[in-house]
C-alpha positions as CSV (number, residue, x, y, z in Angstrom):
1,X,0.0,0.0,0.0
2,X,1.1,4.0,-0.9
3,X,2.7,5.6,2.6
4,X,0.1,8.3,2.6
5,X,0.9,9.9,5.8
6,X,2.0,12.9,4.4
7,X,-1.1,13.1,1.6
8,X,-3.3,15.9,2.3
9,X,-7.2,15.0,2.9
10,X,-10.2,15.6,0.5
11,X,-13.4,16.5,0.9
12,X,-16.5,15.0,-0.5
13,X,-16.7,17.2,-3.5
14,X,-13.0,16.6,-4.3
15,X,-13.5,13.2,-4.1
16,X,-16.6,13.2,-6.7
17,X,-14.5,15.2,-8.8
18,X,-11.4,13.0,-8.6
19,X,-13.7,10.2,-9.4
20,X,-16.0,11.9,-12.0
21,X,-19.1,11.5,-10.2
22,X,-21.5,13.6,-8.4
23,X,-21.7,14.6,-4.6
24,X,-24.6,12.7,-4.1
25,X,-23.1,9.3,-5.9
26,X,-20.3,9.5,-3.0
27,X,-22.8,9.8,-0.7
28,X,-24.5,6.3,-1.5
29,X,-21.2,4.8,-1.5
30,X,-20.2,5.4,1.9
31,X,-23.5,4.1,2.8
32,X,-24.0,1.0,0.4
33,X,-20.1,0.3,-0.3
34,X,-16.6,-0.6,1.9
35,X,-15.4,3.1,-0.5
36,X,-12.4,4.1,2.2
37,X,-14.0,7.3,3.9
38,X,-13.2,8.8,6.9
39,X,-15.7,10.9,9.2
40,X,-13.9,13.7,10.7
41,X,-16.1,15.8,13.2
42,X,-18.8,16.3,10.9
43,X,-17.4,15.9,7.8
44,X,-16.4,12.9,5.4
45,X,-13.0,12.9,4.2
46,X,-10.6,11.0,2.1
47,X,-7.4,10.4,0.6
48,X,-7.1,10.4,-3.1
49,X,-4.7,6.7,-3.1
50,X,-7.0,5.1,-0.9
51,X,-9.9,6.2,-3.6
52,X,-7.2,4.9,-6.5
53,X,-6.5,1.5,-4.7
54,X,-10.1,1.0,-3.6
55,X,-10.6,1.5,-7.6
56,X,-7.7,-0.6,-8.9
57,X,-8.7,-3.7,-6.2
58,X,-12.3,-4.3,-7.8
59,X,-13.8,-3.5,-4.7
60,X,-15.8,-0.6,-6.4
61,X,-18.3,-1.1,-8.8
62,X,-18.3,2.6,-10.5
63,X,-22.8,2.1,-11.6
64,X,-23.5,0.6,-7.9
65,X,-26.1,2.9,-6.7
66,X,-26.1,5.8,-9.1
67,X,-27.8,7.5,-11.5
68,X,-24.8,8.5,-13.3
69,X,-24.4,7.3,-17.1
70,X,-21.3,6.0,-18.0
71,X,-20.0,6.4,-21.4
């Protein structure tokens, strides 16, 4: 795994932009999928390799719960 102890944190709407997918897509992932998010106070927050490995391990299906069209 990527030493990410020095990567900065996201927020949600970098993390739907990183991904190409809207706000509310994240959303349903973090409460229908294992996607790596981390709830800080009141915020989620992530970092952008554990998005890319949670991605690359086949873990994520990208049309699980949204409305987003692929193309």
């Amino acid at each position: 795994m990527t030493d990410n102890h020095n990567e900065n944190w996201i927020s949600i709407t970098e993390a739907a932009t990183f991904l190409g997918v809207t706000k509310d897509t994240i959303r349903n992932w973090i409460k229908k999928t294992d996607i790596p998010a981390h709830k800080i106070g009141k915020l989620w927050k992530f970092k952008r390799s554990e998005l890319d490995e949670w991605v690359k391990s086949g873990k994520s299906d990208l049309s699980v719960c949204t409305g987003d069209v692929r193309i």
